[in-house]
Kinemage of the C-alpha trace (Angstrom):
@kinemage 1
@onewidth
@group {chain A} dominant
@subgroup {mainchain}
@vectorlist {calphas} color= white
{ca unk a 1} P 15.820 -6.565 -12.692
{ca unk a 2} L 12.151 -5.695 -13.495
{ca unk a 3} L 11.718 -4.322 -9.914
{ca unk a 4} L 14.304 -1.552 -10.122
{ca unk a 5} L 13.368 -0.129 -13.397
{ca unk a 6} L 10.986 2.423 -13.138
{ca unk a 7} L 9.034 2.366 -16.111
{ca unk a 8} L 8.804 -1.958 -15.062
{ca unk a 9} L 7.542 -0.852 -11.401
{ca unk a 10} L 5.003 1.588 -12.818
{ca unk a 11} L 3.835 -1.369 -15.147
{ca unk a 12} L 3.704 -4.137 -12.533
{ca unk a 13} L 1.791 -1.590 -10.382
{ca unk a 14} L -1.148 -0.925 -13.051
{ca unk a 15} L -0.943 -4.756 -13.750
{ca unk a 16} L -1.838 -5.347 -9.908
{ca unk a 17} L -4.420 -2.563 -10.029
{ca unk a 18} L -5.926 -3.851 -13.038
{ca unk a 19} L -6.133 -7.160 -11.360
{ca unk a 20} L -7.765 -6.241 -8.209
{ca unk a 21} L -10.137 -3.905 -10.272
{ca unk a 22} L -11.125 -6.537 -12.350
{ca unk a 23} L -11.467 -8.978 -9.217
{ca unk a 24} L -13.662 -6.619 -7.626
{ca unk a 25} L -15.783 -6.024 -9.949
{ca unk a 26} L -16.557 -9.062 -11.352
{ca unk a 27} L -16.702 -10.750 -7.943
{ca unk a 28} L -19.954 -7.672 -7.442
{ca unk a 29} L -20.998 -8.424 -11.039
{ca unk a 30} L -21.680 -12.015 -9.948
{ca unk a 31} L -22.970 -11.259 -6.484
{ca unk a 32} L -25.591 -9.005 -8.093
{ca unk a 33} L -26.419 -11.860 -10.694
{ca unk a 34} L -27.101 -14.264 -7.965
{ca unk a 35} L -28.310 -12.158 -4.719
{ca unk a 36} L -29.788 -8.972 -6.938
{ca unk a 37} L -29.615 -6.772 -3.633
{ca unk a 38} L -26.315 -7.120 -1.203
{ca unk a 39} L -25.590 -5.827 2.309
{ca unk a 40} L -25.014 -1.481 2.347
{ca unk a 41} L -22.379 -2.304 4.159
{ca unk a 42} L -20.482 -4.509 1.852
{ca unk a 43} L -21.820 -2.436 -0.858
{ca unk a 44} L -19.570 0.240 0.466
{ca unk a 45} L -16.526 -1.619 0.349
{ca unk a 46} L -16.755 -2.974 -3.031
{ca unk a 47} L -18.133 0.061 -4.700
{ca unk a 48} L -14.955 2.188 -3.107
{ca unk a 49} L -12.243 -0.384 -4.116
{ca unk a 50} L -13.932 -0.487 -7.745
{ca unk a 51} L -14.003 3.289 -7.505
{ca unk a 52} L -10.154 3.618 -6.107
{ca unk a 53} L -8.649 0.751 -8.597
{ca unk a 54} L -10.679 2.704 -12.109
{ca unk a 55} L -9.525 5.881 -10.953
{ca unk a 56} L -5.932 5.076 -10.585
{ca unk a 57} L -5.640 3.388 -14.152
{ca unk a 58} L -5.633 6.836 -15.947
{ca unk a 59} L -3.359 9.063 -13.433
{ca unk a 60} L -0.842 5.558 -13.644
{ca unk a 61} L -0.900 5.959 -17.693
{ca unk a 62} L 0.302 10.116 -16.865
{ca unk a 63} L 3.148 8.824 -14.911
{ca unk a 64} L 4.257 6.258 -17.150
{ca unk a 65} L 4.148 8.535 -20.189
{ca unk a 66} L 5.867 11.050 -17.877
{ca unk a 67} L 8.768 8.925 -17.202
{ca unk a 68} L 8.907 7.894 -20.837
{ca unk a 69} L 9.071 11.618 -21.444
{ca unk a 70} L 12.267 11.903 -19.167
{ca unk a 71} L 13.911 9.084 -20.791
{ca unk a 72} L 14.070 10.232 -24.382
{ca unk a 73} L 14.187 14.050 -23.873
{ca unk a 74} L 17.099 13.967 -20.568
{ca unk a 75} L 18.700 10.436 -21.178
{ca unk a 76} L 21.671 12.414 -18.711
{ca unk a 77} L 19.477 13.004 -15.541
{ca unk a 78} L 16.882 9.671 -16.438
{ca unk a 79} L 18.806 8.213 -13.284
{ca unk a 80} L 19.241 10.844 -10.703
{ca unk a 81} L 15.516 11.509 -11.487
{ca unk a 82} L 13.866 8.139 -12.033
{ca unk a 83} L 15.109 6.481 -9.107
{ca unk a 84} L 13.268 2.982 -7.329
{ca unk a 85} L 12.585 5.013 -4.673
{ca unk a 86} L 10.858 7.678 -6.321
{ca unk a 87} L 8.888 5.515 -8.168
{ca unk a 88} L 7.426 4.010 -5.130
{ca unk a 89} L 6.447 7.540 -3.547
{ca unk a 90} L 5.055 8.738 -6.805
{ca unk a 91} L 2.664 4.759 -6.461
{ca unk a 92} L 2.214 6.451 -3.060
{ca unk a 93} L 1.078 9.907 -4.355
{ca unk a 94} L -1.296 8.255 -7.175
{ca unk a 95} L -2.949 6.323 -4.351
{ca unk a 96} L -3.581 9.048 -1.980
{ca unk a 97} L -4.858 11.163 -5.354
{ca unk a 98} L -6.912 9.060 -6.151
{ca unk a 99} L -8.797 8.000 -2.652
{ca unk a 100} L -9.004 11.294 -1.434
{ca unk a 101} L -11.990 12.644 -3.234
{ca unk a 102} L -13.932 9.859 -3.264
{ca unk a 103} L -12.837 8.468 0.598
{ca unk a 104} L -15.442 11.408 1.707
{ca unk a 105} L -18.583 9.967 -0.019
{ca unk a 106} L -18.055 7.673 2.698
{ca unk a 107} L -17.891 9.926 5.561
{ca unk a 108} L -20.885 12.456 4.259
{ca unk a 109} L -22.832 8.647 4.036
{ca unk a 110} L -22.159 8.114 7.401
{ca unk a 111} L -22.756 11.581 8.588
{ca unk a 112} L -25.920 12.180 6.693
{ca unk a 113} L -27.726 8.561 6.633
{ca unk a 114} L -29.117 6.281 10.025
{ca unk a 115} L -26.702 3.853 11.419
{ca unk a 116} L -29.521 1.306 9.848
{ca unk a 117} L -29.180 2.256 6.250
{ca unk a 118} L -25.796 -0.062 6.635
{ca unk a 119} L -27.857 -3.084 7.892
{ca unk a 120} L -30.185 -3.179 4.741
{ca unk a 121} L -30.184 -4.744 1.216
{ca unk a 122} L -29.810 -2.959 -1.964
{ca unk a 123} L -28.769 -3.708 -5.738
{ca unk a 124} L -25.471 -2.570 -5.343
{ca unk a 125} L -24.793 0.563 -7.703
{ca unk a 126} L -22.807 3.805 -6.541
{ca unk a 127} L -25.533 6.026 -6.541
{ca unk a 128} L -27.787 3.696 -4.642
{ca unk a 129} L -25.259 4.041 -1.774
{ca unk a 130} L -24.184 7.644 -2.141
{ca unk a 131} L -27.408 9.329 -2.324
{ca unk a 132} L -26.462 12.802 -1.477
{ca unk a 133} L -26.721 15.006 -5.076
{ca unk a 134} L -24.036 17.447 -4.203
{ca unk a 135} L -21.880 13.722 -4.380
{ca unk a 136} L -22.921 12.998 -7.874
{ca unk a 137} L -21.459 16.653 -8.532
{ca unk a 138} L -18.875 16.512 -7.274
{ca unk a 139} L -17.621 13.058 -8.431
{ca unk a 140} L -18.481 14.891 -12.227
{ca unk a 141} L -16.337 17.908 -11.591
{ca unk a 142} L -13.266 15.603 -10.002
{ca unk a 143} L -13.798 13.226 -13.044
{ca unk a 144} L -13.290 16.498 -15.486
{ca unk a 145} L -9.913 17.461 -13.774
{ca unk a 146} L -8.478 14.052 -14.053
{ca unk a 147} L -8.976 13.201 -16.664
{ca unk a 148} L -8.144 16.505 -18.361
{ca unk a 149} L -4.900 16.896 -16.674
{ca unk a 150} L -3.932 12.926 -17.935
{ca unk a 151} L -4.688 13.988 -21.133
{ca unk a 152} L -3.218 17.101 -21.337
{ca unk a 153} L 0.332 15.273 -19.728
{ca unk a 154} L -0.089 12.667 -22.737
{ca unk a 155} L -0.246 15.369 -25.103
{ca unk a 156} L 2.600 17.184 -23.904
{ca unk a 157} L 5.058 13.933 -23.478
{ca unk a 158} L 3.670 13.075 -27.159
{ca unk a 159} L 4.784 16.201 -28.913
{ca unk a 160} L 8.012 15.900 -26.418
{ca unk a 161} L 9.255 13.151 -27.859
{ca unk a 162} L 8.186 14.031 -31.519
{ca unk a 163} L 9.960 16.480 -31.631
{ca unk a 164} L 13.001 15.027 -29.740
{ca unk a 165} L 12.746 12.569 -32.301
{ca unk a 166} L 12.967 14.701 -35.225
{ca unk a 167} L 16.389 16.510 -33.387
{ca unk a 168} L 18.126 14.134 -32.710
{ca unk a 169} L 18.691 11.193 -34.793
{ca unk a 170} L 20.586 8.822 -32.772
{ca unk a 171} L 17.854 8.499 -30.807
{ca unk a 172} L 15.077 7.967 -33.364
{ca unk a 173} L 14.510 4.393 -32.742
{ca unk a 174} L 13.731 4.602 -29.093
{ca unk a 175} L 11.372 8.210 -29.441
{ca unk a 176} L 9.657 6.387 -32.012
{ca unk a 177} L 8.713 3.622 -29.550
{ca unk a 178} L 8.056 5.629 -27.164
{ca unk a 179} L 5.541 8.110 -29.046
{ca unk a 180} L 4.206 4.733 -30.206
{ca unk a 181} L 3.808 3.917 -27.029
{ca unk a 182} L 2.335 7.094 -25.480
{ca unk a 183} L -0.520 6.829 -28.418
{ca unk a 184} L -1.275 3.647 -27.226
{ca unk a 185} L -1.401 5.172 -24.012
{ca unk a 186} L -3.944 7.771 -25.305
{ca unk a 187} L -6.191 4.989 -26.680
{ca unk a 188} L -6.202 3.342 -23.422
{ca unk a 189} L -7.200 6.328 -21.939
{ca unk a 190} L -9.698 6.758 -24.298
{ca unk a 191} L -11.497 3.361 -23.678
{ca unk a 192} L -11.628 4.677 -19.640
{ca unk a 193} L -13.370 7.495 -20.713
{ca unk a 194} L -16.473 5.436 -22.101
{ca unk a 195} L -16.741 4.762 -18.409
{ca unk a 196} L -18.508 8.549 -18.385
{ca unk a 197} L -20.863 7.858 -20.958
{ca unk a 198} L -22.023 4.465 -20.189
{ca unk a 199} L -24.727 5.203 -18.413
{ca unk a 200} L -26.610 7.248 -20.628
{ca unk a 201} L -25.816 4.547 -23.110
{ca unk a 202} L -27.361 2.118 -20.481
{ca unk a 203} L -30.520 4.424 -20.510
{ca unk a 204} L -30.774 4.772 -23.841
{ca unk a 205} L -30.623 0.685 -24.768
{ca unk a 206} L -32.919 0.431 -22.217
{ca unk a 207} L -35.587 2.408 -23.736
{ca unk a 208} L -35.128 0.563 -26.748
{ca unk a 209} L -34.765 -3.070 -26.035
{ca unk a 210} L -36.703 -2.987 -22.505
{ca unk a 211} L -36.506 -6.170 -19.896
{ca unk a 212} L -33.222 -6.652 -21.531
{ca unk a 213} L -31.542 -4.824 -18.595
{ca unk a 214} L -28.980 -7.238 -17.668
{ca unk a 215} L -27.915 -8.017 -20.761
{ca unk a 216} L -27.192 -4.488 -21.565
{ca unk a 217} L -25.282 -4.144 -18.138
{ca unk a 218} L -23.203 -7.228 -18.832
{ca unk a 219} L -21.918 -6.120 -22.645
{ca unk a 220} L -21.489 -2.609 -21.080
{ca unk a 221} L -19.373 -4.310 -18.692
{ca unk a 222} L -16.976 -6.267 -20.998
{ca unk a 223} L -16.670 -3.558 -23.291
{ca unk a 224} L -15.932 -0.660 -20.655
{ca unk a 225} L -13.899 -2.189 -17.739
{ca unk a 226} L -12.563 -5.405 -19.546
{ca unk a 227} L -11.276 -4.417 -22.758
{ca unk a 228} L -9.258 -1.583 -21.698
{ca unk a 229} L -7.155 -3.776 -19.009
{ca unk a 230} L -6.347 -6.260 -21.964
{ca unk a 231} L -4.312 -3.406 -24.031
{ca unk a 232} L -1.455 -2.986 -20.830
{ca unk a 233} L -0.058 -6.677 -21.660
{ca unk a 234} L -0.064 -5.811 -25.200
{ca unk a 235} L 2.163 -2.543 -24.907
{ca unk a 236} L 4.289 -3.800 -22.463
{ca unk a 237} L 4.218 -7.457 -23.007
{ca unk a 238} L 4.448 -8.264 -26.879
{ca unk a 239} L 6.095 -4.787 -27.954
{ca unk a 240} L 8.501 -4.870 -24.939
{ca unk a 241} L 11.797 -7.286 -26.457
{ca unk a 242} L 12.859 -6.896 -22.820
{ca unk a 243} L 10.037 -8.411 -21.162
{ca unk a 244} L 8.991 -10.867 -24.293
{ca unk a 245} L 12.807 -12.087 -24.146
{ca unk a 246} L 12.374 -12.888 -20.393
{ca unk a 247} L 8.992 -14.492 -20.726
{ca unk a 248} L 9.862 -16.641 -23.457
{ca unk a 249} L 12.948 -17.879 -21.341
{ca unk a 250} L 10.219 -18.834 -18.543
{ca unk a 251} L 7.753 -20.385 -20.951
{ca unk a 252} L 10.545 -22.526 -22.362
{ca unk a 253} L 11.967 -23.117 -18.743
{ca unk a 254} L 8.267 -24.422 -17.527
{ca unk a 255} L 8.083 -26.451 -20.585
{ca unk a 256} L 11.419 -28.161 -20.602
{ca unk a 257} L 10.414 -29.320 -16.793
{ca unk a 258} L 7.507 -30.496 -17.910
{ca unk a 259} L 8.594 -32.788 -20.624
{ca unk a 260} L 11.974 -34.081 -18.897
{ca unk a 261} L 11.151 -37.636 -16.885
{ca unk a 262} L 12.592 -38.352 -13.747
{ca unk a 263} L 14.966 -40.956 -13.717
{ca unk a 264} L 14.934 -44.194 -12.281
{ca unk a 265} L 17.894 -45.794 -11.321
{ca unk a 266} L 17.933 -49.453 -12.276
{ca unk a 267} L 17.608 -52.510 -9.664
{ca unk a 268} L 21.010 -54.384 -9.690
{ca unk a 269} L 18.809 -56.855 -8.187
């Protein structure tokens, strides 16, 4: 049933994107740890997954707060609107939003730099890859627009749905979760952004506990790329009675096979 609700697809979509994020990431975090400088080549790859998987988080929050939005405020058309297919093109869309801009760092890399800049060893960061300024500006100006426009959506479903909630009162319960919801939403969103000003935080602890480099880069880590992914089980896992009602039936199915013995039939012999 989960995969032909919409607002369940949209979930299990930033719960896989989350995970490969985090999967990227850390496996890089590690290789830098152990190796310090890594293969251009493989640098690539990892950096643009990272890149891809970060960026979609936000514009994923828009759309679910969008089709929140639709549910409260035109319960009549949620259906013909919200449909399973839809919901996979608009998956579709938020990939192909999110790759395009930053798909071409690769090909101005590979147009501006030697064919042996992708046989040598560096610490693997993005601008360490992606030399070219006029790439660093660009990724700024890109960064502005989506994140304004996910805010801006949040803010717009938000007031939506307080006001829809204030209107009509046989629907209070449900806007009030879902303005609940959409907060949450904006505080998740909020956490990405520290992603912008982490590393002039990184230069600035650097300056004042020097040699302590790593250590800075690893709690920078946790706080800015791990934290944020734990909130999504949170507002859809433990507030959802849907989804905690079907998980609790699993937990107790797993655990009632694990505690049952087989039988053995006796030996008349």
């Amino acid at each position: 049933m989960f995969y032909e609700d919409p607002r369940y697809i949209l979930f299990i979509h930033m719960v896989i994107n989350d995970g490969i994020q985090l999967t990227v990431t850390i496996t890089l975090f590690i290789l830098s740890y152990i190796f310090y400088r890594i293969n251009v080549s493989f640098c690539c790859f990892f950096i643009l997954v990272a890149v891809f998987t970060t960026r979609n988080t936000p514009v994923n929050l828009a759309g679910m707060a969008i089709e929140r939005y639709i549910a409260i405020c035109k319960p009549l058309r949620y259906t013909q609107i919200c449909t399973t297919r839809r919901t996979y093109i608009v998956i579709g869309l938020i990939w192909f939003v999110c790759m395009a801009p930053d798909i071409t760092d690769l090909f101005v890399t590979l147009a501006t730099e030697p064919l042996s800049f992708f046989h040598e060893s560096v610490f693997c960061l993005r601008q360490n890859v992606f030399k070219d300024p006029i790439l660093a500006e660009k990724r700024k100006a890109f960064d502005i627009i989506y994140f304004s426009c996910v805010f801006l959506t949040l803010v717009f479903t938000y007031l939506k749905i307080m006001f829809a909630a204030r209107g009509l009162s046989t629907v209070t319960t449900s806007a009030k979760k879902a303005r609940n919801t959409i907060l949450l939403h904006g505080v998740q969103l909020a956490m990405c952004l520290l992603s912008y000003i982490s590393p002039s935080v990184e230069i600035v602890l650097h300056i004042i506990f020097p040699g302590r480099i790593l250590e800075i880069r690893y709690a920078n880590y946790l706080i800015v790329y791990i934290l944020p992914r734990f909130l999504s089980p949170i507002i859809y896992g433990v507030r959802d009675k849907k989804f905690r009602k079907y998980l609790r039936m699993s937990l107790l199915r797993c655990s009632c096979q694990c505690t049952l013995n087989p039988v053995v039939p006796l030996n008349k012999d």
